[in-house]
C-alpha positions in Angstrom: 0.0 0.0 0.0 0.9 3.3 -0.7 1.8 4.7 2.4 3.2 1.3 4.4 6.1 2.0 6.6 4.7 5.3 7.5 4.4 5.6 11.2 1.9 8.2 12.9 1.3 8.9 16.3 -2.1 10.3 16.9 -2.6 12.5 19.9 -6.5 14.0 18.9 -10.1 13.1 19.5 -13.2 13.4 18.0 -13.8 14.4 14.4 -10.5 16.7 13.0 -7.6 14.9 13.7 -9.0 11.6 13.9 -10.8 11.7 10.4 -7.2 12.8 9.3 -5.6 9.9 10.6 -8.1 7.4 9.5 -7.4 8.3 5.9 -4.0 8.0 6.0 -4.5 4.6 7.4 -6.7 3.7 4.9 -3.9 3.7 2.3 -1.4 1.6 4.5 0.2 4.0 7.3 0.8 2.5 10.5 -1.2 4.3 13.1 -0.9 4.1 16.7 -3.7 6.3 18.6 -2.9 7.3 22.0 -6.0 7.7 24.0 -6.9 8.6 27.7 -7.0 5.7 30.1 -10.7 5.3 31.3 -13.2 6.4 28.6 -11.0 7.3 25.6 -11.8 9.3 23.0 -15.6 10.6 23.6 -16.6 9.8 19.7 -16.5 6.0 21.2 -19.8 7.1 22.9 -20.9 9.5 20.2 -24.5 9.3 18.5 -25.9 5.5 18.2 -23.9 2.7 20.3 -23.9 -0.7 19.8 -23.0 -3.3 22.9 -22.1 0.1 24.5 -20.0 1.7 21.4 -20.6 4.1 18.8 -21.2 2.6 15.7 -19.3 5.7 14.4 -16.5 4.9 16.3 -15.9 1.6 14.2 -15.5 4.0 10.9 -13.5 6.6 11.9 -11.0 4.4 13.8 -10.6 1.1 11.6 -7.1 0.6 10.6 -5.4 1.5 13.8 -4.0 0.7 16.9 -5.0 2.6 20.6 -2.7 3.0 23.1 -3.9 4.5 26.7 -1.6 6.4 28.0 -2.0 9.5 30.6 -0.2 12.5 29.0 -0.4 14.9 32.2 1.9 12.3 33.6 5.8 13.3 33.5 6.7 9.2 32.2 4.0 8.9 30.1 5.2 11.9 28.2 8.4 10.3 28.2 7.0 7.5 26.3 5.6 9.8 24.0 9.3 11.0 23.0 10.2 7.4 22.2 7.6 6.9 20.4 8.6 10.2 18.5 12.0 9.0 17.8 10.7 6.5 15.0 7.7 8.5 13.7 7.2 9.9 10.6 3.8 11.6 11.3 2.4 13.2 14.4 -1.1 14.4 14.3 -2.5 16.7 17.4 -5.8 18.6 17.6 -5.8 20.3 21.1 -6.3 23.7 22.0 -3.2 25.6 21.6 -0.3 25.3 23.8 -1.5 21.8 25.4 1.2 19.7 24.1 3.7 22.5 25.4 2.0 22.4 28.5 3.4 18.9 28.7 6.4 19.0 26.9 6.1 17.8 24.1 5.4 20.9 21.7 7.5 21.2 18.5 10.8 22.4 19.4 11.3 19.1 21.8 10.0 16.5 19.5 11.5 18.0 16.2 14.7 17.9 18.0 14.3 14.0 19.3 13.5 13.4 15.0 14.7 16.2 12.8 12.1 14.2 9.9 9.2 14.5 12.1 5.9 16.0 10.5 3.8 17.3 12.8 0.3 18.4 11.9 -1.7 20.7 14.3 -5.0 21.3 13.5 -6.7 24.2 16.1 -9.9 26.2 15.3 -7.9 29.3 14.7 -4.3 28.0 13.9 -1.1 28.1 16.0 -0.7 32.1 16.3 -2.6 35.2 15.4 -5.7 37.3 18.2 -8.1 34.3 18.0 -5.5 31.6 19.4 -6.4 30.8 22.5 -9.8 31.0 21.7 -12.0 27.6 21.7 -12.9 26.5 18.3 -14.8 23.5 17.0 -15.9 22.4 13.6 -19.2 24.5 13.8 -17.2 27.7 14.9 -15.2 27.4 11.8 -18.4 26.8 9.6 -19.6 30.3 11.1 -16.1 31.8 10.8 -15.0 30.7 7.4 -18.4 32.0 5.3 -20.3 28.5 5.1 -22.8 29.2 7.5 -24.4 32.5 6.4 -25.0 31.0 2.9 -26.8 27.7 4.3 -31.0 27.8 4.2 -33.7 29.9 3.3 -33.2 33.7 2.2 -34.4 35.9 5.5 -34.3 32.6 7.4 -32.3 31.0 10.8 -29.1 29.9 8.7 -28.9 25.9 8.9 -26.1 23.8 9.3 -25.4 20.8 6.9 -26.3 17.9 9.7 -22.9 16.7 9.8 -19.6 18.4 11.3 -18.3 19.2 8.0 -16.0 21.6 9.1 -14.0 19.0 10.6 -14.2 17.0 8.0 -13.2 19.7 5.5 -10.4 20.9 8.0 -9.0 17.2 8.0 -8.8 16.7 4.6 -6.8 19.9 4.3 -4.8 17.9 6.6 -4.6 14.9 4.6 -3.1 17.3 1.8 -0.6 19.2 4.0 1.2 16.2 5.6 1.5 14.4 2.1 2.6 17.4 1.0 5.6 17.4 3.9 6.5 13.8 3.2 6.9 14.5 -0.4 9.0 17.4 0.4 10.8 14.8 3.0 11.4 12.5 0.3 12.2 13.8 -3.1 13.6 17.4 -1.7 15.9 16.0 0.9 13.9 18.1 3.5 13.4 17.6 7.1 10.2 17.6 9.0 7.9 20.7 9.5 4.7 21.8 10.9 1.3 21.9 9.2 -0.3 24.2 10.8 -4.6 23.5 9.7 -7.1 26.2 11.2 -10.8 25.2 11.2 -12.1 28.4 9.9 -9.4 29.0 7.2 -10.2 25.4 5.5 -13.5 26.1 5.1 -12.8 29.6 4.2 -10.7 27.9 1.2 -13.7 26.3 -0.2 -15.9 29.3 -0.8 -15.2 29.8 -4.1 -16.0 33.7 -5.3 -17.1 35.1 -2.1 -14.3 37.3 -1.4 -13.4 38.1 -4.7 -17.3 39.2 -5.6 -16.6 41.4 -2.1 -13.3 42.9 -2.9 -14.5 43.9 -6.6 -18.3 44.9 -6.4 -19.2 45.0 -2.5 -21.3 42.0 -2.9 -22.2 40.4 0.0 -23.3 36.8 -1.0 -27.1 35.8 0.8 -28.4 32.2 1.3 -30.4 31.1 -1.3 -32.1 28.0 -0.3 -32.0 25.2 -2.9 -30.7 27.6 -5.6 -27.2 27.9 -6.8 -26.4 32.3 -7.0 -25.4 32.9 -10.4 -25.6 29.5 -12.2 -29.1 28.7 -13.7 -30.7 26.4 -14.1 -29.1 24.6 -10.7 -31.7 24.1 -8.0 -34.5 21.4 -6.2 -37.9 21.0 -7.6 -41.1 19.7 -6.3 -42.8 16.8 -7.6 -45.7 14.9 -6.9 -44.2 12.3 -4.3 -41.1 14.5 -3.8 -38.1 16.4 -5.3 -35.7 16.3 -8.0 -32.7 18.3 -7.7 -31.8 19.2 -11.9 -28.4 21.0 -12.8 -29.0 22.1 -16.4 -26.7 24.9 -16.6 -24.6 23.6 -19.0 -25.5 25.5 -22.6 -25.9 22.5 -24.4 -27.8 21.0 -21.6 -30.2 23.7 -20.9 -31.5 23.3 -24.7 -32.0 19.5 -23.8 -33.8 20.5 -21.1 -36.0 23.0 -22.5 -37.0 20.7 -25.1 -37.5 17.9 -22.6 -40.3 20.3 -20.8 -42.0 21.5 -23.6 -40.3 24.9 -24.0 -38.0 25.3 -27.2 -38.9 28.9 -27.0 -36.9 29.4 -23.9 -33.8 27.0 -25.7 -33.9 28.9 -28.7 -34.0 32.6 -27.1 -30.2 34.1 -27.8 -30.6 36.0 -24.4 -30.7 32.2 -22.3 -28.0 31.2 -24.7 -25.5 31.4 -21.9 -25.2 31.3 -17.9 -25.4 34.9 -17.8 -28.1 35.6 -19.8 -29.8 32.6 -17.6 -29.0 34.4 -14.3 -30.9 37.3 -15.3 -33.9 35.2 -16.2 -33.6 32.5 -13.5 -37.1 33.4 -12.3 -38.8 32.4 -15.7 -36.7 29.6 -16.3 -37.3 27.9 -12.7 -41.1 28.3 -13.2 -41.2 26.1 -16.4 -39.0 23.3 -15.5 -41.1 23.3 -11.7 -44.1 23.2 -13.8 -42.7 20.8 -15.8 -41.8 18.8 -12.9 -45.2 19.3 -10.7 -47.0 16.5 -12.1 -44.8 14.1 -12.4 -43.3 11.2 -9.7 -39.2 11.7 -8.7 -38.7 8.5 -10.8 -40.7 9.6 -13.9 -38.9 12.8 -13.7 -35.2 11.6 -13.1 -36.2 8.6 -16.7 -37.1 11.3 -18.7 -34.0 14.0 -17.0 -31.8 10.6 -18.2 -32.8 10.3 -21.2 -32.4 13.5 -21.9 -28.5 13.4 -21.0 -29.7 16.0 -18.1 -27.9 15.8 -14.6 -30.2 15.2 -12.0 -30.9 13.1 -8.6 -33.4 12.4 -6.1 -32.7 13.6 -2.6 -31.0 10.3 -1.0 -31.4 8.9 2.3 -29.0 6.3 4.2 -32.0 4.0 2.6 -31.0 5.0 -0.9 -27.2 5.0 -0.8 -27.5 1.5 0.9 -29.7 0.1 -1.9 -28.4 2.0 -4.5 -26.3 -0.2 -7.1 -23.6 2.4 -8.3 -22.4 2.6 -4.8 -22.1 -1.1 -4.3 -20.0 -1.0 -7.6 -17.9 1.2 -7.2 -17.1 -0.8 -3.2 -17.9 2.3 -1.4 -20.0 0.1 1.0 -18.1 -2.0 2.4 -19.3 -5.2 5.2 -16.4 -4.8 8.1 -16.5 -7.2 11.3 -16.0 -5.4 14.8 -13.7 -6.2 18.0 -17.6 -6.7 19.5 -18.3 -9.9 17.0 -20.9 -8.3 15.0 -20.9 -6.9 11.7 -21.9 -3.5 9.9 -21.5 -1.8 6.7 -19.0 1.7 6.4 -18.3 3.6 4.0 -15.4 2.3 1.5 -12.1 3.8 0.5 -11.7 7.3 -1.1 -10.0 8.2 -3.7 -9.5 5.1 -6.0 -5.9 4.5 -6.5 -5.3 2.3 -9.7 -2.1 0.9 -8.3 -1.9 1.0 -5.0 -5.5 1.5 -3.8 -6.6 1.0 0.0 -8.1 -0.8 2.0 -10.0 -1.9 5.4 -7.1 -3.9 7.3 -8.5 -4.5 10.4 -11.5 -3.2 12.8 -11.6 0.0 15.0 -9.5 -1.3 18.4 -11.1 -1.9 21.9 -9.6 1.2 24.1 -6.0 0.6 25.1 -6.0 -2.7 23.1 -2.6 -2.5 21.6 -0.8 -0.9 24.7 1.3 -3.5 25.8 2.8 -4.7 22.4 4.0 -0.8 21.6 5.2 -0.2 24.9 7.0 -3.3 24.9 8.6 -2.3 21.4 9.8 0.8 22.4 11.4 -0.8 25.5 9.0 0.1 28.2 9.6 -2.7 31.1 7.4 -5.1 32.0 7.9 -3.3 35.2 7.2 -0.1 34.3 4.4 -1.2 32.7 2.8 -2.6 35.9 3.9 0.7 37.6 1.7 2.5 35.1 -0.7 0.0 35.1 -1.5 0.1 39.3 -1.6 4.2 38.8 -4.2 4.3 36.1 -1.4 6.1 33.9 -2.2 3.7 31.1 
């Protein structure tokens, strides 16, 4: 696999960090995730548990190993500088100043390993006014621009349902520490720091809203269903519930002005482009909802089909799990837990013709690989009962 023989230590919890992790795993790194003796990390008893764990758990932490170990205590830090010495990755997402709190901040572990990458993702980043400041995924949704543009014009904004500015910030993760190893590899570098904020990841995927600021003072709204300045792109009702058509292609919107019935709007040089569109997204919008009014989702999306039109129903966790282009492509995949039952998670993403990834082995139970990387980075058997009788590990 791709990435075998990379060793990362991950000191995070919940979504951020974690999510980043699991995706390098996925494509063959060796992952060792140190966790809090006791409870762990909390997203073992997030959302819907199964025999007492979160089902989520089992996704975001297949493919590595846990660890417990106590990092406000001085020897378990020490063992965290061992562990440093043969790392090639270490990923962090606490506030701030935590991991110098205990020692183990960048200047001490880049000096133990000179080729260590060390990704730090924070709601606001390592420096600047907002620091200090606490900062989950939702904060950088608000922060970053994504919020105010999700929901109904005039309305409450809405968030997406999921945490996807951890997600979002992760990724930019995953990109930044194979980015470093790169650099590592073919540029005879050393190790560095990838610095991930919350808010600025999501702030990168916002596409023209500060350049439509910066040149005209446009502030861009939420527009429900809609898609601001690229028609026809938006949701429409039908009689047993909605079809979502994006026929702003030029070529397109002729096919789908002819599939409803209006040539007249197809053939009018003004619609003839997206601009032209924008201006008359009002007329447009009415005949393809009238169009769509009496007809079912499925009638709709043969006809949109045929038509070489993109469009989709609205899916559910019913629909992707039924649906046969998913089970094609392997993105649902069947995976046995530690807990001896089964469940299907999402597969591997992105699709590497040559060295593509895959689920190794389940989520761990908390603290189930302790003593066999202890033991390999010389901890005593000893020491390990020390640790042991003070809850350290």
């Amino acid at each position: 696999m791709v990435l075998a023989g990379v060793r990362v230590i991950e000191i995070g919890q919940l979504i951020a960090g974690p999510f980043c992790a699991k995706t390098l795993a996925d494509f063959g790194a060796d992952v060792i995730k140190i966790e809090p003796p006791g409870l762990g990390d909390p997203l073992r008893k997030w959302r819907l548990l199964k025999d007492g764990t979160s089902v989520w758990w089992q996704v975001q932490s297949r493919n590595k190993r846990s660890i417990t170990l106590d990092l406000r205590d001085p020897e378990c830090q020490d063992i965290v500088r061992s562990l440093i010495v043969d790392a090639d990755v270490l990923i962090e997402n606490f506030k701030p100043g935590t991991l110098e709190s205990w020692g183990l901040g960048w200047p001490e572990l880049s000096a133990i390993n000179r080729a260590l990458i060390m990704l730090r993702v924070s709601g606001f980043g390592q420096d600047g006014p907002y620091r200090n400041q606490p900062g989950f995924g939702v904060i950088g949704e608000a922060m970053g621009g994504l919020r105010h543009l999700t929901g109904e014009p005039g309305r409450l904004p809405v968030r997406t349902g999921i945490s996807i500015g951890d997600t979002i910030a992760a990724l930019h993760g995953v990109i930044g520490v194979l980015l470093a190893l790169y650099h590592r590899k073919v540029n005879g570098g050393h190790g560095q720091v990838v610095d991930v904020a919350l808010y600025e990841s999501v702030f990168n995927c916002m596409e023209s809203l500060l350049p439509e600021f910066s040149v005209f003072g446009a502030i861009r709204e939420a527009s429900g269903s809609a898609l601001p300045g690229i028609a026809p792109s938006s949701a429409y009702p039908c009689s047993d519930g909605t079809v979502l058509v994006a026929g702003n292609g030029d070529s397109i919107f002729k096919r789908l002005m002819k599939l409803t019935g209006r040539d007249d709007l197809g053939g009018r040089e003004d619609l003839a482009s997206n601009e032209g569109r924008v201006k008359n997204v009002a007329e447009i919008d009415a005949a393809i909802g009238l169009w769509a009014a009496n007809k079912t989702v499925a009638d709709a999306l043969a006809l949109l089909l045929k038509a070489q039109v993109p469009a989709s129903r609205i899916y559910t966790a019913k629909d992707i799990f039924e649906d046969p282009q998913y089970r094609a492509r392997g993105m649902i995949q069947r995976m046995a837990t530690r807990d001896g039952y089964e469940l299907d998670v999402p597969g591997i993403v992105p699709k590497l013709s040559e060295t593509p990834g895959a689920i190794r082995s389940p989520a761990p139970r908390l603290g189930e690989n302790t003593a066999e990387v202890l033991d390999s980075c010389g901890v005593s058997l000893e020491r390990q009962k020390g640790l042991a009788a003070r809850k350290a590990i």
